[in-house]
ZADO-1210 file (C-alpha; in nm, 4 decimals, padded with zeros to 6 digits):
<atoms>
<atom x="-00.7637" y="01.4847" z="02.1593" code="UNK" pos="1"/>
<atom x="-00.5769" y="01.6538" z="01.8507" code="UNK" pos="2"/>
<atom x="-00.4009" y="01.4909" z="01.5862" code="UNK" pos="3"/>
<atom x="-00.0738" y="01.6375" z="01.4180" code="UNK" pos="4"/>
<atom x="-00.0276" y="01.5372" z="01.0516" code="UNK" pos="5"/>
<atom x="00.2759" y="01.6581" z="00.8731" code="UNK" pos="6"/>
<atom x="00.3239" y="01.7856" z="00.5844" code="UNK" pos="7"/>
<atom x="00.4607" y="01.4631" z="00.4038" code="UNK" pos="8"/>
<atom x="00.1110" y="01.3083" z="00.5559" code="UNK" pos="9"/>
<atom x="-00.1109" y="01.5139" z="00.3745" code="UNK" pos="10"/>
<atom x="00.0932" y="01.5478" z="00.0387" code="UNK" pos="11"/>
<atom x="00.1448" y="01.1686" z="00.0132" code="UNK" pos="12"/>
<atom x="-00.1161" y="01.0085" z="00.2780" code="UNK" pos="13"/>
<atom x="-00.0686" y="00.6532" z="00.4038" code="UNK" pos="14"/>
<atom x="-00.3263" y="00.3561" z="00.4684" code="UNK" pos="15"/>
<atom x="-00.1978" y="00.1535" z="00.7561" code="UNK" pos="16"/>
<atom x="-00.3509" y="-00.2323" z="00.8372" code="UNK" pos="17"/>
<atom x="-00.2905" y="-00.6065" z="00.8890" code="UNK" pos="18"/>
<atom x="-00.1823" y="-00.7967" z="00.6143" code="UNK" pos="19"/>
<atom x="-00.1573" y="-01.2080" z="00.6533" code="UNK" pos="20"/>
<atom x="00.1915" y="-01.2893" z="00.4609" code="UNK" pos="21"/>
<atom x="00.3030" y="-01.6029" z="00.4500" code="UNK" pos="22"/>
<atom x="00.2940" y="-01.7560" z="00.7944" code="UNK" pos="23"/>
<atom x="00.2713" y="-01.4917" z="01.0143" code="UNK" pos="24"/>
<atom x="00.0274" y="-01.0685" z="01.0655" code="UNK" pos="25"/>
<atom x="00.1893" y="-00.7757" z="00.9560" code="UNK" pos="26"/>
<atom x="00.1335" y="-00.4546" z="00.8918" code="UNK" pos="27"/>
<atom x="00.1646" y="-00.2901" z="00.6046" code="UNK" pos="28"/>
<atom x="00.1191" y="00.0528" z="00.4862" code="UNK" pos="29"/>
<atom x="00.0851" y="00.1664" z="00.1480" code="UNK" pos="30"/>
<atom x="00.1793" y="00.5686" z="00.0814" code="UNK" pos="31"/>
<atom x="00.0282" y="00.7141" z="-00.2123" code="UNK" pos="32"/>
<atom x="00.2611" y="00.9016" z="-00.4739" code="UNK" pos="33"/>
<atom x="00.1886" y="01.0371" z="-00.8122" code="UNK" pos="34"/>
<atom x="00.0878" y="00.7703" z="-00.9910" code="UNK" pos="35"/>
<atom x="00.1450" y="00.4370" z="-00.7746" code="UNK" pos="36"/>
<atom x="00.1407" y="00.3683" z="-00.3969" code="UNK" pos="37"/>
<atom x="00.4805" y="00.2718" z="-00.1787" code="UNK" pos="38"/>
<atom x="00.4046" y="-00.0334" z="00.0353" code="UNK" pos="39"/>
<atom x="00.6287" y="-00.1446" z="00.3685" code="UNK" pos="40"/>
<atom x="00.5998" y="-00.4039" z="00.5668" code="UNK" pos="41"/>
<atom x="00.6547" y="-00.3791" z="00.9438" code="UNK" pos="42"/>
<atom x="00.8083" y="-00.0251" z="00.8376" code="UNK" pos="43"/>
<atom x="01.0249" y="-00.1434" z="00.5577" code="UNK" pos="44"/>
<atom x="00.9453" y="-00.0851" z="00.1586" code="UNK" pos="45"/>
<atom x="00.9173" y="-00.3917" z="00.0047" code="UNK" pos="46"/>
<atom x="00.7557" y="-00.2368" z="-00.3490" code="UNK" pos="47"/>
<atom x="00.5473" y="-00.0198" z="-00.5266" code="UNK" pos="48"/>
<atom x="00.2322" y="-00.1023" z="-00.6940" code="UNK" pos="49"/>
<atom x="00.0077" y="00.1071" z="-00.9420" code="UNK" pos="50"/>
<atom x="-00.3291" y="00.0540" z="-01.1741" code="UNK" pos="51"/>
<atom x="-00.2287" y="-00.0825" z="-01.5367" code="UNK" pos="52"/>
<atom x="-00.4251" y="00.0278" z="-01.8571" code="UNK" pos="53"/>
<atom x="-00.6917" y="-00.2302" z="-01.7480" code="UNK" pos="54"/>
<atom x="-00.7855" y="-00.0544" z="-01.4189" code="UNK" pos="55"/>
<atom x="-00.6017" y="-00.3816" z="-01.2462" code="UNK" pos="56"/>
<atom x="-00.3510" y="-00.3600" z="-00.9853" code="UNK" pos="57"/>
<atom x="00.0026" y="-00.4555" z="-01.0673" code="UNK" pos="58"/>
<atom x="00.3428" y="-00.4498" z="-00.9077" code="UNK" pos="59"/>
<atom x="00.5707" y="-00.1675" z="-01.0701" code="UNK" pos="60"/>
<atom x="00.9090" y="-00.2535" z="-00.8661" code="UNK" pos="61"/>
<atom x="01.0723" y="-00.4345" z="-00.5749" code="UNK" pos="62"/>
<atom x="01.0346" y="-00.7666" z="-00.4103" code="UNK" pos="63"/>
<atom x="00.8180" y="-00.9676" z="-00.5999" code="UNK" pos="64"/>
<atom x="00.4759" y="-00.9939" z="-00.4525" code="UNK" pos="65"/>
<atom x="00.1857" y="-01.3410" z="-00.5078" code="UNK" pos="66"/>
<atom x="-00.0530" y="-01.1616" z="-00.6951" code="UNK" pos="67"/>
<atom x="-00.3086" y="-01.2128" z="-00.4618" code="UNK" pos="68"/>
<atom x="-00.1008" y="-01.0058" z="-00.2009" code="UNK" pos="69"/>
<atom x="-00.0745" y="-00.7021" z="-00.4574" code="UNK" pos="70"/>
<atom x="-00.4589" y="-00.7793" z="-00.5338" code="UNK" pos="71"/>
<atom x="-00.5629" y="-00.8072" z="-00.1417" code="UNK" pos="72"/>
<atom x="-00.3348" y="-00.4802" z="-00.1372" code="UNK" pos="73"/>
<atom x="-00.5205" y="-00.2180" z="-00.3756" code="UNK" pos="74"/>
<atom x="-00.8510" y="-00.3914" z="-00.2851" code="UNK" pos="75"/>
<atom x="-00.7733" y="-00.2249" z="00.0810" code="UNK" pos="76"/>
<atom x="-00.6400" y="00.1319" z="-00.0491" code="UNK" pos="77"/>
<atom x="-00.9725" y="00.1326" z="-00.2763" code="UNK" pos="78"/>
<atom x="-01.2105" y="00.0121" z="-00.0081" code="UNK" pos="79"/>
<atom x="-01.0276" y="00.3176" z="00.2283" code="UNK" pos="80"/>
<atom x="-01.1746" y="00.5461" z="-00.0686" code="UNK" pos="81"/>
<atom x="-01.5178" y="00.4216" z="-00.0804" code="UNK" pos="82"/>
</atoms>
């Protein structure tokens, strides 16, 4: 079986996975940039998130997130790391 990753893939990878939101699954995907991560929902960007001074997650821009979204969030993209 082979893969094909593009270029944008390996410059600026993405974690894909189910997210509960409100009421309902859905999958989210957060592509890292240079200092923050994109997320999307169902394949639409919905904000950006990045580490503050304290090492904790925060939202930088977009729709505003419940903290313990943007929390639930970078605890996936650092448990992808580990």
């Amino acid at each position: 079986m082979f893969y094909f990753v593009t270029m944008d893939e390996m410059e600026n990878p993405v974690i894909g996975f189910g997210l509960a939101y409100g009421n309902q699954l859905i999958y989210c995907e957060a592509m890292m940039k240079d200092n923050y991560y994109d997320v999307h929902f169902d394949g639409n960007w919905v904000a950006s998130i990045a580490h503050n001074d304290d090492w904790d997650w925060m939202q930088a821009s977009g729709v505003i997130l419940p903290g313990e979204t943007i929390a639930e969030i970078g605890l996936r993209i650092e448990s992808h790391y580990q």
